[in-house]
C-alpha positions in Angstrom: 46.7 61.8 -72.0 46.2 59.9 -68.8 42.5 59.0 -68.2 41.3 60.6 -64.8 38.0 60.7 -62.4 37.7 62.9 -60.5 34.8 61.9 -57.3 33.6 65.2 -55.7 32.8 63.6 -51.9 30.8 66.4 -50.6 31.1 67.8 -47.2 33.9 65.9 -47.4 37.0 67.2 -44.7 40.3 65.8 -42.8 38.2 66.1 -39.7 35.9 63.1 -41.2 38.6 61.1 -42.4 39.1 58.4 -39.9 38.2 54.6 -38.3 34.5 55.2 -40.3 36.7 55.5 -44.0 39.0 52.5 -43.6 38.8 52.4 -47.8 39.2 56.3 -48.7 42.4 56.1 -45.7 43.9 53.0 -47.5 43.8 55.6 -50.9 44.6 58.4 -48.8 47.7 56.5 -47.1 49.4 55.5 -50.6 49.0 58.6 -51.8 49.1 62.8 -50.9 46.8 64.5 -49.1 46.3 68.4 -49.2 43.8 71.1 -47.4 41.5 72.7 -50.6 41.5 77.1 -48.8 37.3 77.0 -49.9 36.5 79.0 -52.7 34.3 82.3 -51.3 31.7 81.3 -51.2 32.2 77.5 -50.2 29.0 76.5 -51.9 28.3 74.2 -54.7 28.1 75.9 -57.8 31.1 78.4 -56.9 33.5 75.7 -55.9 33.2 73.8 -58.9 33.2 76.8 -61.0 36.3 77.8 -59.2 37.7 74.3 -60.2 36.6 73.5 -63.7 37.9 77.5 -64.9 40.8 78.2 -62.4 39.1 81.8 -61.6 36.8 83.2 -58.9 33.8 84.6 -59.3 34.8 87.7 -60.4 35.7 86.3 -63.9 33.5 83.2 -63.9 30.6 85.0 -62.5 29.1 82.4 -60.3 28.9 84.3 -57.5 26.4 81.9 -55.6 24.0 79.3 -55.7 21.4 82.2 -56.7 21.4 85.7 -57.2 19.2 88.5 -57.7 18.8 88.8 -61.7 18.7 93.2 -61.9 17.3 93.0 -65.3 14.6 90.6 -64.6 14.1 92.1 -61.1 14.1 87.9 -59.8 16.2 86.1 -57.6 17.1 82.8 -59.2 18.2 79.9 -57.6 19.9 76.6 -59.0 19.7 77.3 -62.6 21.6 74.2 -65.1 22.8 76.2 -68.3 26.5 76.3 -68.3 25.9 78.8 -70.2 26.3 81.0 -66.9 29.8 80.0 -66.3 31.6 82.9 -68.1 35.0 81.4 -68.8 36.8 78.2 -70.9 36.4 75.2 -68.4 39.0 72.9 -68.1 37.1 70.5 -71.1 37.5 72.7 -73.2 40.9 73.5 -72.7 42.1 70.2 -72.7 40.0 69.4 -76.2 42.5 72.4 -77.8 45.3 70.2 -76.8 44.2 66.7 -78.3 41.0 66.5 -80.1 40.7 63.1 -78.7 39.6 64.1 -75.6 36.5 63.5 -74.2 34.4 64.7 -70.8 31.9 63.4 -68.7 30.3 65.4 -66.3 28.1 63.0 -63.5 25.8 65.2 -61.9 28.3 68.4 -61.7 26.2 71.6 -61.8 25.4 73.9 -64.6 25.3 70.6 -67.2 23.0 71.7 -69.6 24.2 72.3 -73.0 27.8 71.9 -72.0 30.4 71.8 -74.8 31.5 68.4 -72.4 30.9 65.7 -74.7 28.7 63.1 -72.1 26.6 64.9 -69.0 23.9 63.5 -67.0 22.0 65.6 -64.2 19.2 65.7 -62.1 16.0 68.0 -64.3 12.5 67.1 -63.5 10.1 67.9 -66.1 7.2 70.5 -65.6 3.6 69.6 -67.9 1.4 72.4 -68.5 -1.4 71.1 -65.7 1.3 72.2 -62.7 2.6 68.7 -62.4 6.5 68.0 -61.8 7.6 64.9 -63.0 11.1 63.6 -61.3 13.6 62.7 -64.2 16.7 63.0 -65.0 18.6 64.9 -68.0 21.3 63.7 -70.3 23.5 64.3 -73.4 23.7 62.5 -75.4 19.7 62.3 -75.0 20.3 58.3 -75.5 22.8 58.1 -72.3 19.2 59.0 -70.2 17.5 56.0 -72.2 20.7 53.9 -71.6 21.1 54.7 -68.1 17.5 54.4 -67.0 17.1 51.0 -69.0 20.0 49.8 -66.8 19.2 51.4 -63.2 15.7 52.3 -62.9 14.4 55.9 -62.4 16.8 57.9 -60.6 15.4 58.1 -57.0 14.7 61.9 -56.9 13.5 61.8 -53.2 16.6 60.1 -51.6 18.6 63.2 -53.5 17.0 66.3 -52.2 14.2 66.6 -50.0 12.9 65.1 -46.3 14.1 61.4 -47.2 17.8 62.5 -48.8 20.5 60.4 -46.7 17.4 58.2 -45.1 15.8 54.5 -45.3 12.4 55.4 -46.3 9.8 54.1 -49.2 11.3 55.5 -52.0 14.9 54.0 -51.0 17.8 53.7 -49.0 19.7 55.9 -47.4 22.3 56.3 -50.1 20.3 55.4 -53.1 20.8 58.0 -54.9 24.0 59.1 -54.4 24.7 55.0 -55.6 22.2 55.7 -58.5 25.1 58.2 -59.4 28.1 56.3 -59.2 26.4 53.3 -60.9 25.4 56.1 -64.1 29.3 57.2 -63.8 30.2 53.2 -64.5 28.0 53.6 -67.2 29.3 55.8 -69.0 33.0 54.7 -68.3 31.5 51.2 -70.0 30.0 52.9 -72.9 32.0 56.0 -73.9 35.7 55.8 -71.6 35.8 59.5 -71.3 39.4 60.9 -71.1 37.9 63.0 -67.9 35.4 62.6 -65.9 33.3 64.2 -63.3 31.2 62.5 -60.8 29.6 64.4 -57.9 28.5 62.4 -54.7 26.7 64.2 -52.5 25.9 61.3 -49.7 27.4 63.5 -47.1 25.9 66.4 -47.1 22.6 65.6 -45.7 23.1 64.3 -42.4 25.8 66.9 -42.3 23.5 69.4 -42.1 20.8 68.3 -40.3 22.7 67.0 -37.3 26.1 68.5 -37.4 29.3 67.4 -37.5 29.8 65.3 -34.2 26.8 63.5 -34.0 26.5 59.6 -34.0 24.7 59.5 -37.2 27.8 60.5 -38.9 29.2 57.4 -38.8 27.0 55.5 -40.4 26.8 58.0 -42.9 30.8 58.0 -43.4 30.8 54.3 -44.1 28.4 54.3 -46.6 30.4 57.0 -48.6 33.4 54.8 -48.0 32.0 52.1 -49.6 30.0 54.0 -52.8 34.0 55.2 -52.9 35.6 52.5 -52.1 34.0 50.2 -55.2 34.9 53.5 -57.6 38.1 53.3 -56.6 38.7 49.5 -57.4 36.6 50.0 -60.6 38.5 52.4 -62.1 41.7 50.8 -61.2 40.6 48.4 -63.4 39.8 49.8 -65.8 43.1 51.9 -65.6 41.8 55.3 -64.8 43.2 57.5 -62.6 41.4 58.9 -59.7 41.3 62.3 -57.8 39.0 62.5 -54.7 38.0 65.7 -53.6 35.4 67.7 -51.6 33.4 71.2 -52.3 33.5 72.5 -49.0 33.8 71.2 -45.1 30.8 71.6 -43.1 30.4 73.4 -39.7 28.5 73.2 -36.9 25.7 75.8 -36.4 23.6 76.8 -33.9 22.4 80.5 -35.0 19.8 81.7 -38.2 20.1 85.0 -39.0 17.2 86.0 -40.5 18.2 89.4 -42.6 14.8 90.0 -44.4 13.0 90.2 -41.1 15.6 92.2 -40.1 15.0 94.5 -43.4 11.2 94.6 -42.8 11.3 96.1 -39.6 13.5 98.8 -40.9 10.6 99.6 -43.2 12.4 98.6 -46.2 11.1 95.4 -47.6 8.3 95.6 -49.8 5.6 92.8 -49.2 2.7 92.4 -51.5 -0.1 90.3 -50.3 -1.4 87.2 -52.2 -4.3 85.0 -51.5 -3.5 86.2 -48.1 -0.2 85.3 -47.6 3.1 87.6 -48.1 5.4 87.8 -51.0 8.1 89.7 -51.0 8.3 92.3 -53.7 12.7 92.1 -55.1 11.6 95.4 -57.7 10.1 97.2 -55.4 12.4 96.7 -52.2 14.8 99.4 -51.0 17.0 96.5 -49.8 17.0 92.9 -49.5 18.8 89.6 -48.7 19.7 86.5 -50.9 20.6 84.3 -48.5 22.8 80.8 -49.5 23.6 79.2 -46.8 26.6 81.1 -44.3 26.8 84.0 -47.1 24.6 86.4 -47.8 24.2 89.2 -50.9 22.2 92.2 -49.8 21.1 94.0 -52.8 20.5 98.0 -52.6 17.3 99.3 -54.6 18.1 102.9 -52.9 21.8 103.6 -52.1 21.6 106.2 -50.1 20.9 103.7 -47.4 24.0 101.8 -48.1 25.6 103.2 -45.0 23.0 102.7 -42.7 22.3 98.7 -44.2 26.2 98.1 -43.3 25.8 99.9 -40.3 22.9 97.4 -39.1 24.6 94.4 -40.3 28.3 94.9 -38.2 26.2 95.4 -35.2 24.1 92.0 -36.1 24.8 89.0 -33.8 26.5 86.2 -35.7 27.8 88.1 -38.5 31.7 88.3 -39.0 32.1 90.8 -41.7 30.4 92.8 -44.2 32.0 93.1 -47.6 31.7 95.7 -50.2 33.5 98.2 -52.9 37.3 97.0 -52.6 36.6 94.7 -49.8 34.6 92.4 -52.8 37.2 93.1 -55.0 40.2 91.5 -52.5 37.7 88.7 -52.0 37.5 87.6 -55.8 33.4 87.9 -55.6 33.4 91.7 -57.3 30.9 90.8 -60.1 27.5 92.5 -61.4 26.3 89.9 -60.1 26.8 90.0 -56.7 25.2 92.1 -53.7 26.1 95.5 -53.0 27.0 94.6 -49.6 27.9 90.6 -49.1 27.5 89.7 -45.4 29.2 86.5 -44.0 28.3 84.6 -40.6 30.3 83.3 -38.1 31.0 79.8 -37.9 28.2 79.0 -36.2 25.6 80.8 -37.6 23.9 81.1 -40.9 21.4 82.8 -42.9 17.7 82.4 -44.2 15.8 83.5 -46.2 12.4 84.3 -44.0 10.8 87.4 -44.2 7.3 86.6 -43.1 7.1 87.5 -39.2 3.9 84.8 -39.2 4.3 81.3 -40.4 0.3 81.8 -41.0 1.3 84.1 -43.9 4.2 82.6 -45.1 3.9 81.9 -49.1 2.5 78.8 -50.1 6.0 77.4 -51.3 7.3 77.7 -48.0 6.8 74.6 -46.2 7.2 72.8 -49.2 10.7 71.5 -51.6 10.9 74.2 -53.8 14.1 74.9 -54.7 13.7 77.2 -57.4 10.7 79.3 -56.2 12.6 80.0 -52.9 14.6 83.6 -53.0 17.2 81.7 -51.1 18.8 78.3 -50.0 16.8 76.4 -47.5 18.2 73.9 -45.5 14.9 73.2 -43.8 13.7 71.4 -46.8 16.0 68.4 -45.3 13.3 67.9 -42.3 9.6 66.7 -41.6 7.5 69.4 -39.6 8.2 67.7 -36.1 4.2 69.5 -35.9 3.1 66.9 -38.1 1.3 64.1 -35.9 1.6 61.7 -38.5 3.5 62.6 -41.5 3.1 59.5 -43.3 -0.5 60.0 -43.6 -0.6 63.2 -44.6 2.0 62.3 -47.2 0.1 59.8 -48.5 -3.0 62.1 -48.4 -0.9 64.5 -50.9 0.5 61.2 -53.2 -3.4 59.8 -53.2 -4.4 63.2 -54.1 -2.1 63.8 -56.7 -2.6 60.9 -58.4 -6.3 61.8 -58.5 -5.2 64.6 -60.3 -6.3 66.9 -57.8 -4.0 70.3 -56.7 -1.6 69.5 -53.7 1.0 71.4 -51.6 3.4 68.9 -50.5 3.5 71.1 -47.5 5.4 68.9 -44.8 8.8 71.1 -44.3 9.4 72.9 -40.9 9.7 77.2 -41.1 12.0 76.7 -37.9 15.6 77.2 -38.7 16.7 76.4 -35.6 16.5 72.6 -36.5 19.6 73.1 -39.0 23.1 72.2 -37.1 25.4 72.3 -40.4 25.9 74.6 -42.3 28.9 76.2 -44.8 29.6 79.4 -47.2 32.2 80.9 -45.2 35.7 80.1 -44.6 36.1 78.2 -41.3 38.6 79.2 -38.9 39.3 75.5 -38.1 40.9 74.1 -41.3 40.3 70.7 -40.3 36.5 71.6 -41.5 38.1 72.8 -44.6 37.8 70.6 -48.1 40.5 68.2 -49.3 42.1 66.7 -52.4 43.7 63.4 -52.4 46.0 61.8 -55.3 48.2 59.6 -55.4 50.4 61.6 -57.9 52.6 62.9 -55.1 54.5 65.6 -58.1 51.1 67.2 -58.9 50.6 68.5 -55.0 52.5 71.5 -54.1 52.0 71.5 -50.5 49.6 70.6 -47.8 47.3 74.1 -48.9 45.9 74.8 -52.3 43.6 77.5 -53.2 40.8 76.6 -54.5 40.9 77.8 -58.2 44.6 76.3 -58.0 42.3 72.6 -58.3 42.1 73.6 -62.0 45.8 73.1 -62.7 45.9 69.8 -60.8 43.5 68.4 -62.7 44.6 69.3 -65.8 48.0 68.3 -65.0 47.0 64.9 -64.2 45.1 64.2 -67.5 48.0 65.8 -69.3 50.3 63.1 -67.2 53.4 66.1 -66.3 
């Protein structure tokens, strides 16, 4: 077997490629370049499902980032159990083939109790007194030991949150997505994994705060170059093959669609009041919205109204096309999983989550980096409230009172989605916005277009070296 890496670049696209990437064009140049057709939806955890099992949604069952759970009447987001993923993945395909053959998955989603043999992935802890306590996850449980020993704490606020992708106290701009690739060299110097795969997410957060276009980008571009760039020599030498490769392409957007405000004036949201502020009641609901970024899955409590819910969502501005029955099927998302209806924006435009029609009343989570609580993807969570005179200070305030021991809302994220300017989920009309893969195996490539569950056969057929 030939030993391969394969470096997701998020938000990475052709578009991007360019004067700001000298070293990922010098890769690029010796080697084959084609256009990845996004898996539906183009979010994380679909598009690597759709890579590591070679299916869409409607085997693997991944059908978002989040979905409404029917049994448990909850919408949950960003769960980590590969236990989710209902199909073989490529690991453990390969393993049937030679028993020799290890995997390492870097920060890849759905990495807990993986049959891949090394995994490492962001998992704070939660005590009992309402604390969370940024760490990191591992297994072997020694490779978190081993890794921390070497790098430090992984810097949880440069990977999600208001300072991801920026200089501020708790790091540089790419400090975390470097934290990752220096974990990935890691474990190629402790374990040499016959596969391995490293996510880098650098991209993604300038991406969508300021759009594709803007100055910032640059910056942004070069510092992904070089996080690649030293990859790429230090596999070379260490003889291991490299595939780079990108989730999705990121568009400019300009429009939030806000479905559940939409829902509650129709009368058919059911909001339960909580210490005075709203909470929207899923089990209760005659329809609702699970927004993840430029897709969203409308779920039906009462199906009689299923007509009249389409109805209102072809006549909404910025939505492109309303999916359901056969129309799911066609799509590859027709799992029990998924909404009833699944709407999708146009290019410019995105959904939210917001159902409050006061921020006053919005839930306490709200303004806060809560990915989990959230019935929905938030974007927002990558800004300071511009409202904020000093935000610094009223950080600090919440730090000081934390370590006091006191209760604290780290309550400094804006509720106005019109701040977001990237966004993905759908399948762009411009396929220069569309993800790439790049190897320098020129037999492996079939054209300049592969689908997106066709990644699982390139991959595979590199290790396998045919």
């Amino acid at each position: 077997m030939v030993r391969t890496v394969v470096l997701n670049v998020v938000g990475l696209s052709k578009s991007l490629l360019g004067a700001s990437t000298p070293r990922i064009e010098g890769f690029r140049q010796k080697g084959t370049t084609a256009r990845v057709r996004p898996a539906f939806p183009a979010v994380t955890c679909t598009a690597q499902s759709n890579y590591v099992t070679g299916k869409t949604p409607a085997e693997h069952g991944i059908v978002a980032n989040g979905w409404y759970n029917r049994e448990q009447a909850e919408v949950q987001f960003w769960k980590q159990s590969d236990h989710l993923v209902q199909h073989s993945k490529i690991w453990d395909d390969l393993r049937k083939r030679d028993d020799k053959f290890t995997c390492a998955k870097v920060f890849w989603w759905y990495n807990m109790y993986s049959s891949a043999d090394f995994s490492i992935t962001p998992r704070p802890s939660y005590p009992a007194d309402g604390r969370k306590v940024f760490d990191v996850y591992s297994w072997p449980y020694s490779i978190r030991e081993g890794v921390k020993k070497e790098l430090g704490e992984f810097p949880f606020a440069g990977f999600w949150g208001p300072a991801a992708g920026l200089d501020s106290p708790q790091g540089k701009a790419d400090c975390a997505t470097k934290w990752i690739a220096d974990s990935a060299r890691w474990i190629e110097e402790h374990h040499q994994p016959t596969l391995s795969l490293v996510y880098l997410p650098h991209l993604d957060y300038g991406l969508q705060r300021f759009g594709p276009g803007h100055p910032s980008n640059a910056q942004d571009l070069q510092f992904i170059d070089n996080i690649v760039g030293d990859l790429l020599d230090f596999y070379s030498w260490k003889g291991v093959k490299v595939i780079l490769l990108s989730e999705y392409g990121i568009s400019p957007v300009d429009q939030p669609i806000h479905l559940n405000r939409l829902f509650r004036e129709k009368g058919w949201l059911t909001i339960k009041e909580e210490l005075g502020r709203d909470h929207l009641d899923f089990g209760n609901s005659r329809v609702f919205a699970v927004a993840d970024h430029q897709v969203a899955h409308v779920y039906l409590n009462d199906r009689s109204l299923r007509k009249e819910v389409r109805s209102l969502l072809e006549g909404t501005d910025g939505i492109a096309k309303v999916l359901c029955d056969t129309e799911l099927t066609k799509a590859g998302i027709s799992h029990q999983r998924a909404g009833d209806l699944v709407a999708v924006a146009e290019d410019n435009a995105w959904f939210t989550y917001y159902f409050w029609n006061e921020d006053r009343k919005a839930p306490d989570y709200a303004p806060t980096v809560d990915i989990h609580r959230k019935p929905g993807y938030d974007p927002c969570e990558l800004f300071l409230n511009p409202r904020i005179k000093r935000p610094k200070i009223r950080i600090a305030k919440r730090l000081l009172q934390k370590k006091l021991g006191f209760r604290m809302l780290m309550d400094v994220v804006p509720l106005d989605a019109t701040l977001v300017k990237g966004s993905h989920g759908c399948i762009p009309k411009n396929k220069a916005e569309w993800p790439v893969l790049i190897t320098q195996n020129h037999n492996l490539v079939p054209g300049h277009e592969i689908d997106s569950t066709g990644v699982y056969n390139i991959i595979r057929h590199h290790v396998l070296g045919n």
